[in-house]
DOLO-929270 format. One line per field, with one value per residue (C-alpha): residue number from 0; residue in one letter; x, y, z. Coordinates in pm, 1 decimal, always signed. Last residue first. Example, Ala and Ser with C-alpha at 12.3 -4.5 7.8 and 13.67 -1.06 7.14 Angstrom:
! residues 2
nr	[1,0]
rest	[S,A]
x	[+1367.0,+1230.0]
y	[-106.0,-450.0]
z	[+714.0,+780.0]
//
This chain:
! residues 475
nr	[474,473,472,471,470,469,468,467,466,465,464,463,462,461,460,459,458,457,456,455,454,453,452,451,450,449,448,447,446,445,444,443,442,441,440,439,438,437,436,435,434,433,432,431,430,429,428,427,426,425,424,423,422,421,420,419,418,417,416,415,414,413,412,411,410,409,408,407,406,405,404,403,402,401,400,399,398,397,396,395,394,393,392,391,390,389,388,387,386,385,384,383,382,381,380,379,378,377,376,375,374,373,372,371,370,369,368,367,366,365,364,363,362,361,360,359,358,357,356,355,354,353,352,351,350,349,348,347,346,345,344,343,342,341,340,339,338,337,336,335,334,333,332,331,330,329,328,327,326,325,324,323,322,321,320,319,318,317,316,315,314,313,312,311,310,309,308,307,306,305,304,303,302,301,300,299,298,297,296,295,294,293,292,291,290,289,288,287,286,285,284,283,282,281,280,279,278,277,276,275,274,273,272,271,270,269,268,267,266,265,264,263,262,261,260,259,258,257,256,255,254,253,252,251,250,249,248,247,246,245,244,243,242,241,240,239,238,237,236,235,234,233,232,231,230,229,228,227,226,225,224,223,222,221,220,219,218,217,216,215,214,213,212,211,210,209,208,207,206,205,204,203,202,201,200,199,198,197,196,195,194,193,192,191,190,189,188,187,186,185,184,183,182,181,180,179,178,177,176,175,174,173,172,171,170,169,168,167,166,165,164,163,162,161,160,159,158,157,156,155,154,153,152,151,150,149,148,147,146,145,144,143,142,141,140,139,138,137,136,135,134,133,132,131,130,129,128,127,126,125,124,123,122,121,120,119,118,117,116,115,114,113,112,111,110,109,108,107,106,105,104,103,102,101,100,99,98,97,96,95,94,93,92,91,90,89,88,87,86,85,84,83,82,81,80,79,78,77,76,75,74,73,72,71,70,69,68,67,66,65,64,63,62,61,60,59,58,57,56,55,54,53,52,51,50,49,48,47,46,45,44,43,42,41,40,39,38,37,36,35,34,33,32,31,30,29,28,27,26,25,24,23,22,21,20,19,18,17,16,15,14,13,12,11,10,9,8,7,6,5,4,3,2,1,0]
rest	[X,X,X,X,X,X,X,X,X,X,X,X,X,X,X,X,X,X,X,X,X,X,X,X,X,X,X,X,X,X,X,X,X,X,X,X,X,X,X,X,X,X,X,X,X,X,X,X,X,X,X,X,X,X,X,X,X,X,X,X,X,X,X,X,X,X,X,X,X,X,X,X,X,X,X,X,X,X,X,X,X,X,X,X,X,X,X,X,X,X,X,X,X,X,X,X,X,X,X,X,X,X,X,X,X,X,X,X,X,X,X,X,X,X,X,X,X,X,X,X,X,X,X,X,X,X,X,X,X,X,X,X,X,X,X,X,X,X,X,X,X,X,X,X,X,X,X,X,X,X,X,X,X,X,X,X,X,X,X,X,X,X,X,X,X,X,X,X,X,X,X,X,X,X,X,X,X,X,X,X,X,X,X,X,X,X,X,X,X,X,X,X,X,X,X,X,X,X,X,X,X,X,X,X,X,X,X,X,X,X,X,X,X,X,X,X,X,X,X,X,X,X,X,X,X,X,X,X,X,X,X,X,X,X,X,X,X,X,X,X,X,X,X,X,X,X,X,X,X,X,X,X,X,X,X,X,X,X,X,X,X,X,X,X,X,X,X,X,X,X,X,X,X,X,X,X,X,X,X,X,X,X,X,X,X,X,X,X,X,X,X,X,X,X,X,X,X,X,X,X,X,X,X,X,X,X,X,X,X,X,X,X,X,X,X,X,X,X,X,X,X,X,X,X,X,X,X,X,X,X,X,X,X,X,X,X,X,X,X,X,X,X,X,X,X,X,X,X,X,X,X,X,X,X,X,X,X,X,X,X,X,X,X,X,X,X,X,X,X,X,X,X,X,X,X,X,X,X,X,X,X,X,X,X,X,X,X,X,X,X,X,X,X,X,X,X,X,X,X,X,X,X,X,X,X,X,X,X,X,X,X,X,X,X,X,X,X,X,X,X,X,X,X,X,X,X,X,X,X,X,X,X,X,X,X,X,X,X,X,X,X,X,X,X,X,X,X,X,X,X,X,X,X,X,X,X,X,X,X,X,X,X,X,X,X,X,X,X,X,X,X,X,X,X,X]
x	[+3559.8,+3272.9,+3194.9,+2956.6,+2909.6,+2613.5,+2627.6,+2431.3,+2132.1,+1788.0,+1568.6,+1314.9,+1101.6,+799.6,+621.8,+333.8,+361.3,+188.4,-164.6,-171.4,-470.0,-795.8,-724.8,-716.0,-906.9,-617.1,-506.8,-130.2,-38.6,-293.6,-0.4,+100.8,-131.4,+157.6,+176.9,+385.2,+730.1,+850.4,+1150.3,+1334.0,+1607.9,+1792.9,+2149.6,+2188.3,+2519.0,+2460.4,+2650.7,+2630.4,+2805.4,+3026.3,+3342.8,+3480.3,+3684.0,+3879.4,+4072.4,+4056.2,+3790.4,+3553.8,+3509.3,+3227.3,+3144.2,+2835.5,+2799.0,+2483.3,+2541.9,+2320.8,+2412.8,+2229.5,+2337.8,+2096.6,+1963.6,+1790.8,+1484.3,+1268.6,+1062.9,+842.4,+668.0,+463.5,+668.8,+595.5,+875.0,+741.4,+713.0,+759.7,+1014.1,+1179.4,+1445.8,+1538.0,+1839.8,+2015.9,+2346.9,+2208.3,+2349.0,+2210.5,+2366.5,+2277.2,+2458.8,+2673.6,+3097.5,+3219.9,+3104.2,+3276.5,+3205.7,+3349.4,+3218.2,+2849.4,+2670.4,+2344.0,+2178.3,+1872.6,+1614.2,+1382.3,+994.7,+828.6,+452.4,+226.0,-137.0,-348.2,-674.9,-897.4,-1178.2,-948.5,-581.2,-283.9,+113.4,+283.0,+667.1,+959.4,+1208.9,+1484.1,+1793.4,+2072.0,+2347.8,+2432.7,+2802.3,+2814.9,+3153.6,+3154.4,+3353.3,+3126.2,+3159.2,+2850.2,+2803.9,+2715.4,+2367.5,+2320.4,+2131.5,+2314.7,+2205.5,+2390.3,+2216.4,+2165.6,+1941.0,+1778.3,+1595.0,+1437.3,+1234.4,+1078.8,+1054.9,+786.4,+897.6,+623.7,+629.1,+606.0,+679.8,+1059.2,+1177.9,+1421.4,+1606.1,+1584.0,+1815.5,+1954.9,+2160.9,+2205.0,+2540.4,+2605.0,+2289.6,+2321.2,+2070.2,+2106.1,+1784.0,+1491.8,+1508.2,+1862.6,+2092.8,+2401.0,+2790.2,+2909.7,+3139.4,+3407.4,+3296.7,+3049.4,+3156.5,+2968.9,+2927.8,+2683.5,+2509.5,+2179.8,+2089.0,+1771.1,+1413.3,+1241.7,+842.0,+523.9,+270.6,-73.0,-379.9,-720.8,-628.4,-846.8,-1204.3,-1079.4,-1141.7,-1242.9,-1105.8,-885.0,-485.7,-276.5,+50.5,+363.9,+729.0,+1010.8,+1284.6,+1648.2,+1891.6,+2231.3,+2360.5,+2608.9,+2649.5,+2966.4,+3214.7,+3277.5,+3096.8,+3303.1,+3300.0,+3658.1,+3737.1,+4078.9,+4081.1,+3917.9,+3548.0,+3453.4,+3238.8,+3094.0,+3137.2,+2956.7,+3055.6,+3368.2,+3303.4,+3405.5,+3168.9,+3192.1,+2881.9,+2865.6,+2696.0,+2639.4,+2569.7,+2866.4,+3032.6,+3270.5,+3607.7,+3730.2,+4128.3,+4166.0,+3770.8,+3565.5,+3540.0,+3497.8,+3502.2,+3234.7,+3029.0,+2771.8,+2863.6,+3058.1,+3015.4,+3214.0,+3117.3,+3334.6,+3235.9,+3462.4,+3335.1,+3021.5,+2653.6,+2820.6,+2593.1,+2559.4,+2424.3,+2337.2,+2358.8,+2670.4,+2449.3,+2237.0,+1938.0,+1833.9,+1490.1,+1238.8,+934.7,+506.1,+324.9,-6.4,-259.4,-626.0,-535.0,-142.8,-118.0,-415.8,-390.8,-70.6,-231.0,-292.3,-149.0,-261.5,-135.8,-87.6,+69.9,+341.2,+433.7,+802.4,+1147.8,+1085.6,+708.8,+366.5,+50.9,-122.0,-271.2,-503.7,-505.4,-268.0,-270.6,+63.4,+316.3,+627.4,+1001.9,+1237.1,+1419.8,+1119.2,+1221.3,+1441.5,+1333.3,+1345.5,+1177.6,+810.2,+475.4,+186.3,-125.3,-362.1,-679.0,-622.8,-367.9,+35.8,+167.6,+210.3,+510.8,+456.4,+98.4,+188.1,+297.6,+664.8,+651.6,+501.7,+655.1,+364.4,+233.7,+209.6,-31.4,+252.1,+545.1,+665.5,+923.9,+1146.0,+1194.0,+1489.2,+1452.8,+1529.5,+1873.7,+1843.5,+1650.9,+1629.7,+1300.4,+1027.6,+929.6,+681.7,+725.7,+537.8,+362.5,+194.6,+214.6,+435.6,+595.8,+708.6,+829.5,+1111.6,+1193.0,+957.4,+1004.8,+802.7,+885.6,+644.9,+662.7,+259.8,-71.0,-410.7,-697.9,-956.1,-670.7,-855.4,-721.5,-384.6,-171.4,+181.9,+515.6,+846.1,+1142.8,+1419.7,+1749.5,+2044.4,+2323.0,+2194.5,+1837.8,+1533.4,+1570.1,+1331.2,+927.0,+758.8,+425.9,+189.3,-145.1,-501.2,-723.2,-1023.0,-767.0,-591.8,-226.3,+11.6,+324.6,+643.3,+827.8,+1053.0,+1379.8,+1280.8,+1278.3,+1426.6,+1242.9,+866.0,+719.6,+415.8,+125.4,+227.1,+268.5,+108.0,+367.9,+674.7,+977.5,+1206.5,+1403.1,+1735.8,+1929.2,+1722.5,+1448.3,+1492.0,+1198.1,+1308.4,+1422.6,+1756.8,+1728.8,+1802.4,+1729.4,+1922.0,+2317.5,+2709.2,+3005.9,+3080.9,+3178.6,+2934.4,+2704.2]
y	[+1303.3,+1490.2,+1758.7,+2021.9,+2368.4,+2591.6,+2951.9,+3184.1,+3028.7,+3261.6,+3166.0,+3375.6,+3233.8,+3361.8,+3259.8,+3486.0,+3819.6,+3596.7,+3775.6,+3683.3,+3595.4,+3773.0,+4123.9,+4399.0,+4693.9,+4968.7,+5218.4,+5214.8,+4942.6,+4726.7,+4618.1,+4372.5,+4151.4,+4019.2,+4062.8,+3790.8,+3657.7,+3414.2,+3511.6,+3302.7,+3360.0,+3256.4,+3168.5,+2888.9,+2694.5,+2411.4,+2083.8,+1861.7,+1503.6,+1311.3,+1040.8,+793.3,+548.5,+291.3,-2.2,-248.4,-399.5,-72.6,+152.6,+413.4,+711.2,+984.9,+1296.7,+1467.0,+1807.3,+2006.1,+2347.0,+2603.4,+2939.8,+3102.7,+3435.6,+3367.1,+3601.9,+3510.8,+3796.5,+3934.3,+4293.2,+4397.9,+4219.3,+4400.7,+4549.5,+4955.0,+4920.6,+4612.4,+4512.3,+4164.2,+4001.4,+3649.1,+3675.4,+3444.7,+3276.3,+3035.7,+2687.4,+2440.1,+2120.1,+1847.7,+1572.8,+1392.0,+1468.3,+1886.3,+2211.4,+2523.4,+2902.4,+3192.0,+3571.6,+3539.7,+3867.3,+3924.4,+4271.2,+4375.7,+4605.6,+4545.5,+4514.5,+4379.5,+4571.0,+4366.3,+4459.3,+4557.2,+4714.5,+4757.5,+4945.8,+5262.1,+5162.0,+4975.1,+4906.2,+4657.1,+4642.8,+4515.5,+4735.4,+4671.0,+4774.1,+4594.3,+4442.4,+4037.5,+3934.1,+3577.4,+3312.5,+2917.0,+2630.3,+2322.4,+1954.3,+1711.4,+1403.5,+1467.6,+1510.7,+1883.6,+2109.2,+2418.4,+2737.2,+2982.7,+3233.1,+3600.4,+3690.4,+4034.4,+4208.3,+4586.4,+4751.9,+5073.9,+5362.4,+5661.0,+5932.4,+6136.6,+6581.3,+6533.7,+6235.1,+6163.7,+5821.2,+5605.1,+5366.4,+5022.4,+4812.9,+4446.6,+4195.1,+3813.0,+3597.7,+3318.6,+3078.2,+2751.2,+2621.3,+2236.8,+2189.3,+2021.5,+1611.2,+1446.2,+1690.0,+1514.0,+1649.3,+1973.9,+1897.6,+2212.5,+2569.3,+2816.4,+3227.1,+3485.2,+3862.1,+4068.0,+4397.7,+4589.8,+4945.2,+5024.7,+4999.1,+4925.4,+4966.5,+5062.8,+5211.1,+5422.3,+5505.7,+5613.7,+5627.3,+5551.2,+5649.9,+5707.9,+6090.5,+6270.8,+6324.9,+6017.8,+6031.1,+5929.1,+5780.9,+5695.2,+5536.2,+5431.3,+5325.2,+5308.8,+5035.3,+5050.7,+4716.6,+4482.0,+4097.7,+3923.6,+3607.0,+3275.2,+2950.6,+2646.9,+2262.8,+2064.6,+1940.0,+1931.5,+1687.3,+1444.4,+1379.8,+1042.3,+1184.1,+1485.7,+1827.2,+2016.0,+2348.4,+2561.1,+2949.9,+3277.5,+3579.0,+3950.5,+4102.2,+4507.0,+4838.0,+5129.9,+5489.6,+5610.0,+5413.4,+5140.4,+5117.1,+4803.8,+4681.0,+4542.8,+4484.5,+4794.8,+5098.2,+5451.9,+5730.1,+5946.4,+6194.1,+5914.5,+5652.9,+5352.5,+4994.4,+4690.3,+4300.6,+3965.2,+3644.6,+3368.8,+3166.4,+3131.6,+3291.9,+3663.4,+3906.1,+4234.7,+4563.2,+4808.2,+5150.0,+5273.7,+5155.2,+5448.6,+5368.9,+5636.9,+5785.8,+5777.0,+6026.3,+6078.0,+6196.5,+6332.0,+6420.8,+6316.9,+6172.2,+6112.1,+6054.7,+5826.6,+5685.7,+5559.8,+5308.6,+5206.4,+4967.9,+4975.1,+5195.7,+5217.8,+5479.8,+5570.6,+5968.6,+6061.2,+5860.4,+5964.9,+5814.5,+6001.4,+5820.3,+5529.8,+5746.7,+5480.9,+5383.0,+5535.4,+5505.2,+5303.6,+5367.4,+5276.9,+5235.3,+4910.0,+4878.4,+4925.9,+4865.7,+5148.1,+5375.8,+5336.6,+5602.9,+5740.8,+5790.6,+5845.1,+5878.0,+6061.1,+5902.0,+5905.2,+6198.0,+6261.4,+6548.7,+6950.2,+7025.5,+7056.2,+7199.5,+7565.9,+7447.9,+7554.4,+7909.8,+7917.0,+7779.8,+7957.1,+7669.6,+7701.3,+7447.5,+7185.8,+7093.5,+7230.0,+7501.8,+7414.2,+7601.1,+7415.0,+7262.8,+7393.0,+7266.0,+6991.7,+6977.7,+6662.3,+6468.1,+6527.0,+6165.3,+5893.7,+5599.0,+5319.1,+4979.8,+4761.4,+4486.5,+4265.8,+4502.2,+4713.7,+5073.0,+5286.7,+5696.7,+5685.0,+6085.5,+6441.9,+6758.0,+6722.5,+6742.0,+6789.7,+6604.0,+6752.2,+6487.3,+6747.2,+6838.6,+6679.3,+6352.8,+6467.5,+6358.8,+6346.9,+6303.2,+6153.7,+6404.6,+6187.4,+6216.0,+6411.2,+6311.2,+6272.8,+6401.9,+6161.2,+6048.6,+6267.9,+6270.3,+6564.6,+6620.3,+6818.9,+6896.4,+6799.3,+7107.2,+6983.3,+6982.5,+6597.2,+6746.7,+7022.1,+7087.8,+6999.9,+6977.0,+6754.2,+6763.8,+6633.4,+6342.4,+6311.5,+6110.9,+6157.6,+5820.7,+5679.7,+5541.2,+5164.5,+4912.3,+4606.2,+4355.9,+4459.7,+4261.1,+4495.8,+4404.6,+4557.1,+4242.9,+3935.9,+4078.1,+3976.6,+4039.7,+4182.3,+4097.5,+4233.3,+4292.4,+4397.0,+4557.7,+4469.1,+4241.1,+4221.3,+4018.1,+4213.2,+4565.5,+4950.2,+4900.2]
z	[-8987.0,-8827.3,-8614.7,-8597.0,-8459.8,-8296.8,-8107.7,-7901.0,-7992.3,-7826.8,-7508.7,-7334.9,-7079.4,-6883.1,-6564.0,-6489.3,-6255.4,-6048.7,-5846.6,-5494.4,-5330.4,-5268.9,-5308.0,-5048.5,-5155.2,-5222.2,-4907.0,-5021.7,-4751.1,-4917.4,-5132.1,-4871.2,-5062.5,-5221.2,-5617.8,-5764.6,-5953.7,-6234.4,-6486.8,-6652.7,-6853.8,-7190.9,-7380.4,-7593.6,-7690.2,-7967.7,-8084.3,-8347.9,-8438.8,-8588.9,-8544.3,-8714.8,-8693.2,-8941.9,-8798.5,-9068.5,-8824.7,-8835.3,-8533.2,-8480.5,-8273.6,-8221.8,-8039.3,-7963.4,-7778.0,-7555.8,-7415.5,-7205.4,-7032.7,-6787.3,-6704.7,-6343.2,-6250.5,-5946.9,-5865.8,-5551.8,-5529.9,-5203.0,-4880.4,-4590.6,-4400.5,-4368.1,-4780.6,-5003.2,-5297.3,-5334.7,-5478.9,-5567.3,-5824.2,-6081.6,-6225.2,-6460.1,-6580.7,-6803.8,-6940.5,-7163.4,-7307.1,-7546.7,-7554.1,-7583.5,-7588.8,-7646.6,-7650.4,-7563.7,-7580.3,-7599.5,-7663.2,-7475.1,-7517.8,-7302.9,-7330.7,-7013.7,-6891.8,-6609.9,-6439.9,-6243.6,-6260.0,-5913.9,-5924.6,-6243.2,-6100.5,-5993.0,-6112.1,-5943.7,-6085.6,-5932.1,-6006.7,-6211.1,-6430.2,-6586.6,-6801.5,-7068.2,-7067.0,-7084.3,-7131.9,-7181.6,-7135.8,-7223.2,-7114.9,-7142.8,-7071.4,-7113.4,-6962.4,-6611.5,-6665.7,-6618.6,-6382.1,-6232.9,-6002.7,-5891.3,-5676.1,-5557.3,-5260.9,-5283.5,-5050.1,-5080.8,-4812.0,-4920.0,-4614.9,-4650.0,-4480.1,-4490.1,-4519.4,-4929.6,-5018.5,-4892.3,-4971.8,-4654.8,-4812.0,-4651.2,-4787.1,-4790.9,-4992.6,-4937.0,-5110.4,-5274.8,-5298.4,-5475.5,-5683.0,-5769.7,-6035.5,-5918.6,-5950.7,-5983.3,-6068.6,-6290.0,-6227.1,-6399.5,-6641.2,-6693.1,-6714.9,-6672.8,-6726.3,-6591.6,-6715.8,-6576.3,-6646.0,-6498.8,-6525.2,-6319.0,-6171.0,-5900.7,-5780.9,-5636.0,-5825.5,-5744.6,-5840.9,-5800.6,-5458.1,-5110.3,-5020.7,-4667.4,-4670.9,-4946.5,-5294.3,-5446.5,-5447.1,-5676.8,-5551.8,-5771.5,-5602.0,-5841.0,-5629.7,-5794.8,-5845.8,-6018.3,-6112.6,-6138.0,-6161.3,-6133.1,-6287.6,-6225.3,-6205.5,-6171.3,-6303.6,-6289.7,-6570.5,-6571.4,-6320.8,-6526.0,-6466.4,-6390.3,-6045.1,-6219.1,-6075.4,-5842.5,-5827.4,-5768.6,-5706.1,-5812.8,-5762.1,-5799.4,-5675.9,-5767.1,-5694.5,-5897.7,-5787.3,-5989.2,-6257.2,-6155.4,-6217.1,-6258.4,-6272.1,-5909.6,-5806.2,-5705.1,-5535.4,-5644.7,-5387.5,-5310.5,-5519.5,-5662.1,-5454.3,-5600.4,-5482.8,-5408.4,-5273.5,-5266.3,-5300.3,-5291.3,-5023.4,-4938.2,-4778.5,-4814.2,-4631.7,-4722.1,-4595.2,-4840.6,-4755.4,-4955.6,-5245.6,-5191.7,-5353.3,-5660.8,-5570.8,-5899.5,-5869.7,-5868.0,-5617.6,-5564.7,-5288.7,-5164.3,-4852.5,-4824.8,-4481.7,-4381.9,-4795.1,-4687.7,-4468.5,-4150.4,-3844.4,-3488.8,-3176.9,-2799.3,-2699.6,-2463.6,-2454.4,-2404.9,-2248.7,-1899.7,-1893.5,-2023.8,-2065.0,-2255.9,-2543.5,-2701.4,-3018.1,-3246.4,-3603.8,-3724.7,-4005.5,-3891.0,-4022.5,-4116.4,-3854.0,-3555.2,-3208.3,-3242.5,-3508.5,-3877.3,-4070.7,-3919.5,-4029.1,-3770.9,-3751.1,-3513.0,-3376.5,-3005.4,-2920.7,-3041.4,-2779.9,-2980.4,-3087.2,-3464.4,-3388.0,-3397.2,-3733.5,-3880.3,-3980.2,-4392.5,-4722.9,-4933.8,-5153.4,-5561.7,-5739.5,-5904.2,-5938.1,-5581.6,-5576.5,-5245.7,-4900.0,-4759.9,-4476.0,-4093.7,-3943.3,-3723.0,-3358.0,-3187.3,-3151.5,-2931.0,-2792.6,-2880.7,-2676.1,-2868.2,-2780.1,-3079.2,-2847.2,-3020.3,-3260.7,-2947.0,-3070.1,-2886.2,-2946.8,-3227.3,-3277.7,-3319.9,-3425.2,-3677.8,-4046.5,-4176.7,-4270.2,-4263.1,-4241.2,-4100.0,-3859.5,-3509.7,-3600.0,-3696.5,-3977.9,-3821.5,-4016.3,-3808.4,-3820.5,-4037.6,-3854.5,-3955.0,-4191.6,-4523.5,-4583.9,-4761.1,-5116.7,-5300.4,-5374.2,-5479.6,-5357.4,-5597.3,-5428.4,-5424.0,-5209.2,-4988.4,-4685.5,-4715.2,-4747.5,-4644.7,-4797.9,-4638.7,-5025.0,-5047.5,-5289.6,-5725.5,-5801.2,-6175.0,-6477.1,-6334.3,-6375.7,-6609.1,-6636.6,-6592.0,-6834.0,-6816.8,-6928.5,-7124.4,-7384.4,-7574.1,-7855.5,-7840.5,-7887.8,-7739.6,-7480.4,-7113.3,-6854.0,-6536.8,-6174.2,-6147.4,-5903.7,-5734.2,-5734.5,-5134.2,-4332.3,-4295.8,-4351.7,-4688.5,-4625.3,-4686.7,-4910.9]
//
């Protein structure tokens, strides 16, 4: 992430647990803990094979993978490039792309390949029926995976072609994969959407960033924000409602493909997902004035990625979007000053099996400690600092959540006055803290090679909610 003004785990998009209690849905089958660096072995020729999945090479450009029409569904690292794609007309220039130093030969996990010469195909033009997989190209931000068409002809910048979209299952055939990719947070873009926001991140072997005082741990990025809200018309001046505080986290892609023998038949399974540590600590204070219908929400800030994953010889590119929020209903009455750390991890996805299809995966462990808490007068107020993220591949949305951790408090005061000029005053008051979560499948999901399904399936809208705190008053 590199300054704010510019273009996301977010995500944190999970379902809360009280203490160390953990909370799942339809768990997946599992995920290797450590990716492991690409192997360029070949796929899709009668023999399943190990692909390990990595976060794709720093510094030089991402050759484009080719499964050839004429290969009996063999896929392999080409020399090839998008030099230009054309969403519109499906249009693309494919050109030879520059030379970088060769790969590594790495061990793969599992049947042994001999790391051979590069293929005497590598070089050889794109035709009618070949597929292609590529990382972000021009014309094309957040990568291509297309099947091309027609072979147009040759121009100065390479080959035009004409092409249509496919699935993974064209380049991964009947392989496996299985891994977790940390995301850069160098390579989030951000875009502040109000004042007071303000954005730092540390790289694992860079330098830290962060807010004076904080030092973040590696691979972690962070939203720090402090902003004024609504606040009721009779309020005094010193109570003036804000929302203060940030939200930290350290995503990672957890990618899993399965492939089925023979050609087009698709995978037996596959998952598509994100994962991480997640903390925040907010504070909401002052009398927030009365929402009339939905809840105020008030969006702070819009985060963007596109990390490029390494299966094998494809670049396979996950999009991930996150817009974080503020959001505050009350009716006017009520003033609060209260403070919650929440800790804990995530993890949100869809998860697919043969004859059972697509299931959405959300667990987490988190903590919630509150550190202040006061509430004063009659009313009810409820305030949540939250995320809208999504997860998808090659642009298309697969994975969408809607996850807000909230702070709630109601009190009931009550007052009297007696002629020999006696009062009295009682009462109760209580602080919660909560979330909500709400999400869906998109049919997006295809992408894998998976029958599409009818509609969208909802990861289900579920609420946690556990007392923070409670007093009473009387005299």
């Amino acid at each position: 992430m590199r300054m704010l003004a510019r273009r996301l785990l977010l995500p944190g998009i999970t379902t809360l647990a009280l203490t160390a209690t953990g909370c799942s849905s339809a768990p997946h089958t599992g995920t290797a803990d450590a990716a492991a660096p690409a192997t360029l072995a070949p796929a899709g020729d009668g023999t399943s094979q190990q692909l390990d999945v990595a976060a794709a090479p720093e510094g030089t450009p991402t050759p484009a993978a080719v499964a050839r029409a004429g290969g009996k569904g063999r896929t392999e690292q080409s020399s090839l490039k998008v030099a230009s794609y054309d969403p519109a007309s499906g249009r693309a220039v494919i050109a030879k792309a520059p030379q970088g130093p060769a790969p590594k030969p790495t061990k793969s996990t599992s049947t042994p390949s001999t790391p051979s010469s590069p293929s005497p195909t590598a070089d050889k033009p794109v035709a009618v029926g070949d597929v292609i997989a590529s990382a972000p190209a021009p014309g094309a931000p957040n990568g291509l995976l297309a099947k091309v068409t027609e072979v147009v002809g040759k121009t100065d910048r390479g080959t035009e072609v004409k092409t249509a979209s496919t699935t993974l299952a064209s380049v991964l055939n009947d392989d496996k994969a299985e891994g977790k990719v940390p995301v850069d947070p160098s390579s989030v873009t951000v875009e502040p959407l109000m004042k007071g926001v303000t954005f730092s991140w540390a790289k694992t072997g860079g330098v830290k960033f962060g807010p004076e005082g904080a030092k973040l741990p590696l691979g972690n990025l962070r939203l720090d924000v402090n902003a004024a809200v609504d606040t009721a018309p009779d309020a005094p001046a010193s109570a003036g409602a804000s929302v203060s505080g940030f939200v930290q986290l350290a995503p990672q892609v957890e990618f899993s493909y399965d492939g089925a023998p023979g050609a087009g038949s698709g995978p037996r399974g596959a998952f598509l997902g994100m994962s991480g540590d997640w903390s925040s600590q907010w504070k909401l204070q002052g009398r927030a004035a009365a929402s009339t219908g939905a809840p105020k929400r008030i969006p702070f800030a819009k985060l963007h990625s596109a990390p490029v994953i390494q299966v094998g010889p494809v670049p396979v590119v996950v999009n991930l979007d996150l817009t974080c929020y503020v959001q505050v209903e009350a009716d006017g009455r009520v003033t609060l000053d209260v403070q919650q750390d929440v800790k804990g991890d995530f993890k949100v996805g869809g998860s697919y099996a043969l004859g059972k299809g697509w299931t959405p995966v959300s667990r987490s462990e988190v903590k919630s400690t509150p550190v202040t808490a006061t509430v004063t007068a009659a009313g009810k107020v409820k305030g949540a600092l939250g995320a809208e993220a999504s997860v998808g591949l090659y642009g298309a949305v697969g994975v969408s959540a809607d996850f807000a951790p909230y702070l709630r408090g109601e009190a009931d005061a009550k007052a009297s006055a007696s002629s020999d000029g006696k009062t009295s005053l009682s009462g109760a008051w209580a602080l919660y803290g909560g979330f909500d979560l709400s999400g869906q499948l998109h049919l997006q999901l295809s992408l894998f090679g998976t029958p599409v399904f009818e509609r969208k399936i909802p990861l289900g809208a579920l609420n946690r909610e556990w007392a923070l705190t409670s007093g009473h008053a009387g005299r």
